[in-house]
N, C-alpha and C positions, 0 to 999 in steps of 0.2 A: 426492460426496466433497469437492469444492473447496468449495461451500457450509458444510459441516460443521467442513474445516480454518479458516474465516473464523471462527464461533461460537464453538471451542473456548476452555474455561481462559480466562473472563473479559473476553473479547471478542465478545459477545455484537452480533450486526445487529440495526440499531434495525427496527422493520417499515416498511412502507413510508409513505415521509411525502414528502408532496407539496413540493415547497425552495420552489412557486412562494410568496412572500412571505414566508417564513422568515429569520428571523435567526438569528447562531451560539446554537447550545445547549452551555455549557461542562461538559454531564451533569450528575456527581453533584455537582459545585461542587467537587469536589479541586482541589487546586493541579497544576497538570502540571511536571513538573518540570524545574529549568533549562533542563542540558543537551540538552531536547528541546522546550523553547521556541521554537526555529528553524524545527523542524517544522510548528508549529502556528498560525503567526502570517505565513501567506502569502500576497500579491496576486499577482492575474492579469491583463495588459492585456487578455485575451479574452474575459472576464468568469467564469471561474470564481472561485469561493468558496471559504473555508474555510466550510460549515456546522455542524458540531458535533466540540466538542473531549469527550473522553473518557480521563482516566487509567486505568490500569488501576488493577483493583480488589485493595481492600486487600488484604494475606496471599498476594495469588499471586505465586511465584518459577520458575515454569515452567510449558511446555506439552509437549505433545506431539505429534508430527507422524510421520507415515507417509512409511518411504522401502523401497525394495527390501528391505532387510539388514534390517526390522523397523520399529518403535514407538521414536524417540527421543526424549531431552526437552531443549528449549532452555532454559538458564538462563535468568533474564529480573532484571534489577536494576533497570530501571524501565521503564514504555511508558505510550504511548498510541495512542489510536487517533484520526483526522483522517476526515470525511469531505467531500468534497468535491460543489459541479452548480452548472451552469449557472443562470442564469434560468428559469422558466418550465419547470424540468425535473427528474426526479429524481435521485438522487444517480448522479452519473458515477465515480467513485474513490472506495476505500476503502483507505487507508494505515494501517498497524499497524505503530509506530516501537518498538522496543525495544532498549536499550544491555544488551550483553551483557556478560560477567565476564569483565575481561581474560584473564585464567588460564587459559580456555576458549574464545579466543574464534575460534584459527582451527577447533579439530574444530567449535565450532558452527556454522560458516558451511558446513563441506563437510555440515553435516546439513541446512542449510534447503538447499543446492542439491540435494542429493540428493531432497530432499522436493517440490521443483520438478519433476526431474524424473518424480519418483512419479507426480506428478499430470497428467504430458503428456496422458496416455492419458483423462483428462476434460475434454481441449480438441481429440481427434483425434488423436493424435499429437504425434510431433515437426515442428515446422515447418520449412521451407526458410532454409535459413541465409538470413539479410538481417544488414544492416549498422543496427548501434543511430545514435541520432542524434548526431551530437556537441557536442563541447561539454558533458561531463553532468560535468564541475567534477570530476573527483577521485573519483566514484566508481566503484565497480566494480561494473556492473551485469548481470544475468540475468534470464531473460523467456520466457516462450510465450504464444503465443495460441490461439485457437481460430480455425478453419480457414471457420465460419459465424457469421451473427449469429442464436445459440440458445445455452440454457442462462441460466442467471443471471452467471456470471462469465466475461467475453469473454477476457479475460489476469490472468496474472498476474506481477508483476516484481519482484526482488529489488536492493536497490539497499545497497550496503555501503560506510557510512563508516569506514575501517579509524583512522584518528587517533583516531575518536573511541569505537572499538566500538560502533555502533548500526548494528544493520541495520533494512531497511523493506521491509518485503512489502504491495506497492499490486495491490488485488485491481482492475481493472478491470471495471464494471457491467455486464450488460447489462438493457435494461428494456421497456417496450413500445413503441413505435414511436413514440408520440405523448407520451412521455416522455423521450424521450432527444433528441439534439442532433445524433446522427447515424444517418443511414438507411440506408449500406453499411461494408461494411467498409475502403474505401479513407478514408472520410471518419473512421471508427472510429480507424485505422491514423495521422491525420495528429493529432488530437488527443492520443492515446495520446503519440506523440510529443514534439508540442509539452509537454504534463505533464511528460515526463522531462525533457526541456529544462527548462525553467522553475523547475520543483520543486527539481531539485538545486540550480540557479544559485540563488534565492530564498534555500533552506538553508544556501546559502556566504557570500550577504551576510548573511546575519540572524548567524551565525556571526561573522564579522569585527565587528560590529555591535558584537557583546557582548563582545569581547576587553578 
């Protein structure tokens, strides 16, 4: 199911490509659009990557996502998708940025969390309350994970900038052993982290940047 909600309505996962010597791929060559320029244009002192930027594609204004109460659709006024890895490893995050329609924009946000929670039950459950990192600049963030290092998609985390209407669902990867950068879940857990940290701080300067 979490596999499937990543693919849907134009969002489609590249297959698997190796990042080791890869540079960014800007997909279809679209322009990504301003307001979500901040997103896609971020350094990391730890060496992750932006690898390939991806607008969505043309004519789509929505998706659909599964929550308890049914099939809903999130407006979508513009997105892209970021994917992110280390050196010598395959992609560690997958963010899907999209500014939603003022007008709608708080029922959309209780549908992507609802849809959060839809999906607990394809990472184990609900987790044990823990405390998010701080420091995550202003936004208001939501997340589960998975309980082992199995499945394709370790977490998943919602992060909403409400000033700006763009919410961002960062699917976290998981990969094979000798593909990834971390080998338990404690080391999983500190990266994962470190990402929300940085991500959102990065988004807040690139954001002032361009005022």
């Amino acid at each position: 199911m979490v596999a499937v909600a990543v693919a849907m309505a134009g969002w489609a996962l590249p297959g698997v490509v190796a990042a080791q010597g890869a540079g960014q791929n800007l997909g279809s060559g679209a322009p990504v659009p301003k307001a979500l320029a901040p997103y896609t244009t971020c350094v990391f002192t730890d060496g992750l990557r932006v690898m390939e930027v991806d607008p969505l594609e043309p004519g789509v204004t929505s998706r659909p996502v599964e929550t308890a109460a049914g099939v809903q659709r999130i407006d979508v006024e513009a997105g892209a998708r970021v994917m992110f890895a280390y050196p010598l490893t395959d992609f560690f995050a997958n963010a899907k940025v999209e500014m939603l329609p003022a007008a709608n924009y708080a029922e959309l946000k209780k549908a992507l969390v609802s849809n959060l929670h839809y999906l607990e039950a394809e990472r184990g459950g609900p987790m044990p309350a823990r405390a998010l990192p701080v420091g995550l600049h202003g936004f208001e963030v939501h997340g589960n994970d998975r309980q082992k290092l199995e499945g394709n998609v370790l977490g998943m985390y919602l992060l909403f900038d409400d000033s700006a209407h763009v919410a961002t669902t960062v699917y976290f990867l998981n990969q094979q052993a000798w593909q990834r950068k971390f080998q338990t879940m404690d080391e999983y857990g500190r990266l994962r982290d470190s990402f929300l940290r940085n991500y959102t701080g990065c988004v807040r300067e690139n954001q002032g940047l361009g005022k």
